[in-house]
KEVO-132566 format. One line per field, with one value per residue (C-alpha): residue number from 1; residue in one letter; x, y, z. Coordinates in steps of 0.5 Angstrom, whole numbers, plus 500, padded with zeros to 3 digits. Layout:
// residues N
k	[NUM,...]
r	[A,...]
u	[X,...]
v	[Y,...]
w	[Z,...]
***
This chain:
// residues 456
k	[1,2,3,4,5,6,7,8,9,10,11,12,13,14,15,16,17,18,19,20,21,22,23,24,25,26,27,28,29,30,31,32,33,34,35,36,37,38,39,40,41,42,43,44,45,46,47,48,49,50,51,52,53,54,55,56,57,58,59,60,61,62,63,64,65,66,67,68,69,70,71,72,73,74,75,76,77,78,79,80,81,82,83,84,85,86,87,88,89,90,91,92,93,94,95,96,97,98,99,100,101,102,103,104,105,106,107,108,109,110,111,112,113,114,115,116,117,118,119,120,121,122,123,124,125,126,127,128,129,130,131,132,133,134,135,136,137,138,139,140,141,142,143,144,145,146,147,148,149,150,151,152,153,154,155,156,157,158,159,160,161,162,163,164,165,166,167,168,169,170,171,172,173,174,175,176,177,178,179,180,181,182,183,184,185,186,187,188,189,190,191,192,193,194,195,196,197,198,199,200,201,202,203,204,205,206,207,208,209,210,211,212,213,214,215,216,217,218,219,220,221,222,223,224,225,226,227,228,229,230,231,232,233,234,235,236,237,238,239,240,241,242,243,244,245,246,247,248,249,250,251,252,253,254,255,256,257,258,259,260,261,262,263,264,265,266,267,268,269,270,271,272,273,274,275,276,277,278,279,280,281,282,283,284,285,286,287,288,289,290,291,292,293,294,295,296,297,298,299,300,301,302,303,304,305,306,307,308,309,310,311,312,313,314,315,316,317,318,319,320,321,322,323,324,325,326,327,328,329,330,331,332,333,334,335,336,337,338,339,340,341,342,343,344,345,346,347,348,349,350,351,352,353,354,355,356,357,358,359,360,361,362,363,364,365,366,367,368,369,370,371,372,373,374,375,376,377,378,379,380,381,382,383,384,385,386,387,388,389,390,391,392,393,394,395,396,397,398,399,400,401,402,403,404,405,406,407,408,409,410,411,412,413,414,415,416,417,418,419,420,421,422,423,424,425,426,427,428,429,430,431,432,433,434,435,436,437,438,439,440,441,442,443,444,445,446,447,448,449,450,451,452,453,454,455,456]
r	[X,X,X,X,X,X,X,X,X,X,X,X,X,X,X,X,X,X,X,X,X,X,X,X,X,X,X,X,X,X,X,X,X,X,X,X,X,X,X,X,X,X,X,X,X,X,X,X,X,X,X,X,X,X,X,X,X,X,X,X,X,X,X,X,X,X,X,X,X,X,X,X,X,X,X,X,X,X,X,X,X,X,X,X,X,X,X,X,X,X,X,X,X,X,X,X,X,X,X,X,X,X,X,X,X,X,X,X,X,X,X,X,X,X,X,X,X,X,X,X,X,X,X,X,X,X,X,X,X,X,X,X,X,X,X,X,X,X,X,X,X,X,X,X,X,X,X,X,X,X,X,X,X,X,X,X,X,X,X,X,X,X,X,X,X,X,X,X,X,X,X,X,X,X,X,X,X,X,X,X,X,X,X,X,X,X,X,X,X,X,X,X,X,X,X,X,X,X,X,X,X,X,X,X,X,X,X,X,X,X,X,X,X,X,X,X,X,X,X,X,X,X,X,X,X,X,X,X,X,X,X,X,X,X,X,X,X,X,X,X,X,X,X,X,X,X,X,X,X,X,X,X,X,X,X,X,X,X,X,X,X,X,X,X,X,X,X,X,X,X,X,X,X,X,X,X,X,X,X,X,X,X,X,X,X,X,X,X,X,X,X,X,X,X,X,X,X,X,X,X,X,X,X,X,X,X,X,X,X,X,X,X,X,X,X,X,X,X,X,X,X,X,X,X,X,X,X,X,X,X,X,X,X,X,X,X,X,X,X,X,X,X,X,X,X,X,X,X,X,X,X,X,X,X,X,X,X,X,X,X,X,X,X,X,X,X,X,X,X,X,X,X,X,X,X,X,X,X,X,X,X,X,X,X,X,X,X,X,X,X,X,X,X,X,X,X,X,X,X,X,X,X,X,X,X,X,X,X,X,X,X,X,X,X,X,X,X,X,X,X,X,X,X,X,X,X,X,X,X,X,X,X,X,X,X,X,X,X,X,X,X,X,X,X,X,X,X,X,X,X,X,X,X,X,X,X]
u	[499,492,486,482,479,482,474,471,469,462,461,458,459,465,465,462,468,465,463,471,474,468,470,478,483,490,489,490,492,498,503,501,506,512,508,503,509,513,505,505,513,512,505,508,514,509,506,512,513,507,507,501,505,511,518,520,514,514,521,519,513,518,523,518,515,523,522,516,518,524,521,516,521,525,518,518,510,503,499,492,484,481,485,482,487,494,493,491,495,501,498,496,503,507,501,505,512,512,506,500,504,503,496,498,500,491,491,489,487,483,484,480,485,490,489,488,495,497,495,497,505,504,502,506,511,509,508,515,516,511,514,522,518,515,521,525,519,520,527,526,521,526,531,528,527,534,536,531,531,532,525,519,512,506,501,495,487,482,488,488,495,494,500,508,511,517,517,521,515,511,514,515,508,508,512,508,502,507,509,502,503,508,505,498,501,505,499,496,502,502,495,494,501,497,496,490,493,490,483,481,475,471,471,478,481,482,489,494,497,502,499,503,509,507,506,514,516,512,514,508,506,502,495,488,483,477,476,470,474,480,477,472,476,479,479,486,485,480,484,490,486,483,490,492,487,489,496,494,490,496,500,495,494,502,501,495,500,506,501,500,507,510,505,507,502,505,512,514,519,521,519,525,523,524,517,514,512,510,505,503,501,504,511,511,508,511,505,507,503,506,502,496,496,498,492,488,490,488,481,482,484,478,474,478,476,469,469,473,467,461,464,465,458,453,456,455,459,464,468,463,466,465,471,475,474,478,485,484,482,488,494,490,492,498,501,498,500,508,508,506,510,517,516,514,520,525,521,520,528,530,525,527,524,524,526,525,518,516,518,514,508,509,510,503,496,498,500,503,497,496,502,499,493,498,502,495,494,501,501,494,488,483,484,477,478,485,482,478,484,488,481,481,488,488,482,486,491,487,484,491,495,500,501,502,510,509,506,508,507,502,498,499,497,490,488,490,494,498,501,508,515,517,511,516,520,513,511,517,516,522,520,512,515,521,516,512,517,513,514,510,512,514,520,526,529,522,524,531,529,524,529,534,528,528,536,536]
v	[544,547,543,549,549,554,555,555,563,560,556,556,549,543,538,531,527,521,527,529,522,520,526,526,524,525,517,517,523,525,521,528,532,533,536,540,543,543,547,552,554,556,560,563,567,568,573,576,577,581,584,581,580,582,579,578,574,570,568,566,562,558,557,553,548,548,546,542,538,535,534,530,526,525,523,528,531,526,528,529,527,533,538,533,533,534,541,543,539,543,550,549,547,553,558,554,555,562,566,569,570,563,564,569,563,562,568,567,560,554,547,545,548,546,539,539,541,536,530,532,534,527,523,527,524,517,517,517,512,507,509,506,501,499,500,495,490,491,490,484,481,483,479,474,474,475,469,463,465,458,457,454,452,451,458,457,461,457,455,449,449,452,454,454,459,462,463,470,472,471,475,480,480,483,487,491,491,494,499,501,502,507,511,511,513,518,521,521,525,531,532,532,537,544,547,548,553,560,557,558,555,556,563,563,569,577,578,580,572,570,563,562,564,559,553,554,554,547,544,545,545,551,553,550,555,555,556,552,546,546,544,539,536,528,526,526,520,517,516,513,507,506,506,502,496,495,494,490,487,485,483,478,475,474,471,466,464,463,459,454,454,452,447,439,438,444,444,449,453,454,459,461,459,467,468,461,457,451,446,445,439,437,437,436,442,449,454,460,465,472,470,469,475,479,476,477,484,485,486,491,495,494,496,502,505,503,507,513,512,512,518,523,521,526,530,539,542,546,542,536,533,526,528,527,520,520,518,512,507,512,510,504,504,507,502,495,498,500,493,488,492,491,484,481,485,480,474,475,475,469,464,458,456,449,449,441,440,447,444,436,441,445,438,436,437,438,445,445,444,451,450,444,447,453,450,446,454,455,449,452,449,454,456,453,447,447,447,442,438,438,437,430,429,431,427,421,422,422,416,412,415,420,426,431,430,422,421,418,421,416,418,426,425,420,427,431,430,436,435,432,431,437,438,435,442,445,441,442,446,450,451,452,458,461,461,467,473,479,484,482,474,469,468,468,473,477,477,478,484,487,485,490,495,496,496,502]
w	[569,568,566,564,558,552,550,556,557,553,558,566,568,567,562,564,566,561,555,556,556,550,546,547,541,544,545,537,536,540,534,531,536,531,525,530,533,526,523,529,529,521,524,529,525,520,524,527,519,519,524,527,533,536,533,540,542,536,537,545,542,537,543,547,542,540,548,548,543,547,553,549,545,552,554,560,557,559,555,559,556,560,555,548,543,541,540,546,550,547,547,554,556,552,555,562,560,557,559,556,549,548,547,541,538,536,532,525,526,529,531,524,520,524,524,517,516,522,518,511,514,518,512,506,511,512,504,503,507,505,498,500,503,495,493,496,495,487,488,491,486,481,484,485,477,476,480,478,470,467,472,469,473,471,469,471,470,475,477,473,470,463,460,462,463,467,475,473,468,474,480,475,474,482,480,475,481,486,480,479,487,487,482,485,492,488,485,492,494,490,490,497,497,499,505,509,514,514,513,520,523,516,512,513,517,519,520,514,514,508,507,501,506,510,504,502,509,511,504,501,493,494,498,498,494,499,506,507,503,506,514,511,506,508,501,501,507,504,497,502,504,497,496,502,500,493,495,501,496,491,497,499,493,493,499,498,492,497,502,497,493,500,501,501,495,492,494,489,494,502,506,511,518,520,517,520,526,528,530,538,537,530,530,523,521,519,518,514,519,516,509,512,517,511,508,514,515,508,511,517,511,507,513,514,507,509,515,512,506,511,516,509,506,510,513,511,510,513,519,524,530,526,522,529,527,520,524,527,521,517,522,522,515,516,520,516,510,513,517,511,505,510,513,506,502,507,506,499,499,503,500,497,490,488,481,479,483,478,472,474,475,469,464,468,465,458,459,452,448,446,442,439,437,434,430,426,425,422,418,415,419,422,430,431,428,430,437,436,434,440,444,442,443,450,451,448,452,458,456,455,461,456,456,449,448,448,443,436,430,427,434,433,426,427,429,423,417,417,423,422,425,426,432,437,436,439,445,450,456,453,447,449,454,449,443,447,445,444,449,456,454,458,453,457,451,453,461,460,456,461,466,462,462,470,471,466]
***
């Protein structure tokens, strides 16, 4: 295959073979190939449509990208750096395959607006991908949820035990953060759904093109508005990784959870031996290594947002080779984000909890002293000086070794005289979680409701 550069009429000396390997994308950019061919075939009947080329000439075009991309995908094609990027490795082997029509492929368009709608078609794709891959994490929380209802553990803030409260409650707490998930990368989706095509290389093009013709053909809401914005716009790359680093966020907050739960002092629940493995000097050991690379990978996707970020801060307008820069931290992204939704929706689905241990630690650290100071308030004691009612309980109950529901009535009562025998109907793990039945509580009728909600 010819090696000649597409661009090289300006020129009277080679690239330097260092420049060329510095300067070339296809490394990164040739899983791009499907949706360079797929924008090229739309543009290419486009102009046969407007008469810009010859209808016959658009048909031999589209027939050779329809062959290209089979040999690609038979892996028949090596891609070389000497021709830079996805684009003109494929236009160089169309011009070989069907002559100099191939090159009449270009007209009306440059690399910099071809590129844009490169990456938008390959991330539209990758979005909805993303998309089924949150879905069955939430439907993997929500079982988890439906399995263990009668599940009680400790809730905690500072993580210090505070209050009991249901598991379910707590995985459904996921749930909401994956909801927002989903719905952030479905707004991301339908702002970045427009079409660049048709922008040229800047100012826009000459030729009679039909960019609207184009949009619906690619599955587009529409075009973009301004041919200066339309090549050098990456904010829809950029809200990507915002988004991908708040979903990586959440899971790894999930999974500094998990690495603890299953922990010997924990012991809240098992992780299956799938996503584990062992110690090569402790035989006893089975480490939880795909919560912690999702918690380690967690950064790697925080630095791609910074890197997008600094890439984008300076730049004037229109296009700037810099922006060549924008794939690497995005497929980054991509694949990070696609990776850990898929392997941690499994393990969320086969791991064990350990109901009995839960409850033991939810019945520690005089977690239904809130209850307590509750009931002073009902039975008319002001919540300040409630709170310092059940303050000296708790005090008494460290000094002697009991816990709240322990105590007699005579010892309740040295505290405040309104408390009467009807506390111990308050100060159960049940009745301390099942009292919480506003909506968003952690009342099993609360849950059970929110549970009814997500099936419908």
């Amino acid at each position: 295959m010819s090696q000649t550069k597409l661009w090289g009429g300006r020129f009277t000396q080679p690239t330097d073979k260092f420049v060329e390997e510095f300067t070339a994308s296809i490394a990164f950019d040739k899983r791009l190939f499907a949706y360079d061919i797929q924008g090229s075939k739309a543009h290419a009947e486009m102009l046969g449509r407007q008469g810009i080329i010859a209808i016959a000439e658009a048909q031999q075009i589209i027939a050779g990208l329809d062959g290209i991309r089979q040999d690609i995908e038979a892996g028949k094609i090596e891609f070389t750096v000497e021709l830079e990027d996805i684009h003109m490795n494929i236009e160089s082997r169309l011009i070989e395959r069907i002559g100099a029509v191939g090159g009449k492929l270009h007209t009306g368009r440059s690399r910099n607006d071809q590129v844009a709608v490169d990456i938008r078609l390959y991330l539209r794709d990758e979005s909805d991908s993303i998309l089924g891959f949150l879905a069955a994490l939430e439907a993997a929380l929500i079982r988890q949820a439906e399995q263990n209802l009668d599940v009680i553990m400790p809730g905690y803030t500072h993580l210090q035990t505070a209050q009991p409260i249901l598991y379910s409650h707590h995985m459904l707490a996921y749930r909401e953060m994956i909801s927002r998930d989903i719905s952030r990368l479905q707004d991301l989706r339908a702002r970045f759904n427009f079409m660049p095509l048709g922008a040229g290389a800047l100012a826009g093009t000459t030729f009679p093109i039909d960019r609207e013709w184009v949009a619906a053909q690619l599955g587009f809401d529409g075009v973009t508005r301004n041919s200066l914005d339309s090549v050098s716009d990456r904010d829809f790359a950029i809200e990507f990784c915002s988004f991908a680093a708040i979903l990586m966020m959440h899971l790894s907050r999930l999974a500094e959870e998990l690495i603890l739960w299953s922990s010997a002092d924990f012991n809240f629940m098992e992780l299956s031996d799938a996503f584990c493995t062992g110690s090569s000097i402790m035989p006893q050991k089975k480490n939880p290594d795909v919560p912690e690379l999702v918690r380690g990978k967690t950064g790697r996707v925080y630095g791609n947002l910074m890197a997008m970020l600094t890439l984008m801060k300076s730049l004037p307008l229109a296009y700037n080779k810099d922006m060549q820069e924008d794939k690497e931290p995005l497929f980054d992204s991509i694949d990070t984000v696609k990776g850990s939704l898929k392997i941690f929706a499994d393990m969320i689905t086969l791991m064990k909890v350990k109901a009995d241990n839960m409850r033991i630690a939810a019945a520690r650290g005089f977690s239904t002293a809130t209850d307590v100071a509750d009931y002073c308030v009902r039975k008319g004691l002001p919540f300040r000086q409630a709170h310092e009612v059940v303050g000296k309980t708790v005090r008494y109950c460290v000094e002697t070794g009991k816990d709240i529901p322990s105590l007699s009535l005579e010892e309740f009562r040295a505290f405040s005289p309104l408390i009467d025998a009807d506390i111990y109907a308050f100060v159960t793990l049940e009745a301390s979680v099942n009292a919480r039945k506003a909506t968003g509580g952690t009342a099993r009728e609360a849950v059970e409701r929110e549970l009814k909600r997500l099936q419908g």
